[in-house]
Each structure stands twice: as structure tokens, then as C-alpha cells.
MITI-957489 format. One record per residue (C-alpha): x, y, z. Coordinates in steps of 0.02 Angstrom, whole numbers, plus 50000, padded with zeros to 5 digits. Example, Ala and Ser with C-alpha at 12.3 -4.5 7.8 and 13.67 -1.06 7.14 Angstrom:
// MITI-957489
506154977550390
506844994750357
//
This chain:
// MITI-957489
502744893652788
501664907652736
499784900252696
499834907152514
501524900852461
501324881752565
499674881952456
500384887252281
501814873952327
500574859452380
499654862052234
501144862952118
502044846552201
500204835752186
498984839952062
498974856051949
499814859851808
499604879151869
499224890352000
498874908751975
498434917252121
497454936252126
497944951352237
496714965852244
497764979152200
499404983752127
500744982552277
500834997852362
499115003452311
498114992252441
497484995052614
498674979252617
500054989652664
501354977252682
500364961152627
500494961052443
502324965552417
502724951752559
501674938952469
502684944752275
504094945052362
503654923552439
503044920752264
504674924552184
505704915452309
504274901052323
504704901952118
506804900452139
506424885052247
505204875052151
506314877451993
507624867652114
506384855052079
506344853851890
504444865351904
504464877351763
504084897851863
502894900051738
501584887351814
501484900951942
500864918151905
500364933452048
499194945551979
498654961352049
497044966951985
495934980652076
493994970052121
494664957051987
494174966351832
495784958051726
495674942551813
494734931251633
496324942751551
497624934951661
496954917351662
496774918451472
498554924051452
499134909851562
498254895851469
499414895551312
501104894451395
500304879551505
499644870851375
501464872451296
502304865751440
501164852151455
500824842351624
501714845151769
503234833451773
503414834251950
501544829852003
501674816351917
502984808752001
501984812152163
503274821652256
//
């Protein structure tokens, strides 16, 4: 499994109520040719698996922001519906 998504999926399954993980740019729009659209496209189906699981997609987030300029705007954004959901159900368990 892809580094990225067998991180994101560790983390969800153990510990964190959240993960949100940064990419530079906006796909397409990266010296990353082919790199950030593969890792959206893992992210998604990393997403469609955990929710097998009974983990909520929105504990994950990918965010593209060019040298992380949105990046307090993103994890701001993200604290809210977390704080909503309340702990992670699943790392709790200890899956």
C-alpha cells in the first residue's frame, strides 16, 4: 500500500480522531505530474474502505495548497465537524 494512504489508515484505525494531509499544489498544477491526482484518487478509495469500517470520510481531508498558505484555513475548517463527530469509534476499539 501506497506510504500516504497505509499512514492516513494506521492513524485512523489507532489513535486520531483525524488526519488531514497537505499537497503543494492543486492537482495538475505541480511539478508532481502524476503524484497528486494518484494520491486524491488513494484518498478517495482509502475513504470508501474505511467507511466499510464504520470511520466517518470526513476524519480524512486532502488539501492542496500552493507553499501551505491555506493550510491554518483548512485545519480550522476541519476542527468543527471533528469535534461534532466526536472520538473515533473505531480507535477505540483498537482495530
Amino acid at each position: 500500500m501506497d506510504g500516504i494512504v497505509a499512514n492516513v489508515a494506521e492513524d485512523l484505525c489507532s489513535c486520531s480522531d483525524a488526519v488531514l494531509i497537505e499537497g503543494c499544489h492543486m492537482p495538475y498544477d505541480c511539478y508532481h505530474v502524476n503524484g497528486n491526482p494518484r494520491t486524491l484518487r488513494r484518498i478517495n478509495l482509502l475513504k470508501e474502505v474505511l467507511q466499510q469500517f464504520g470511520v466517518n470520510p470526513e476524519r480524512s481531508r486532502l488539501e492542496f495548497s500552493p507553499n501551505g498558505g491555506n493550510m491554518f484555513v483548512a485545519v480550522a475548517s476541519m476542527v468543527m465537524p471533528i469535534k461534532r463527530l466526536g472520538p473515533n469509534q473505531l480507535s477505540l476499539k483498537g482495530l
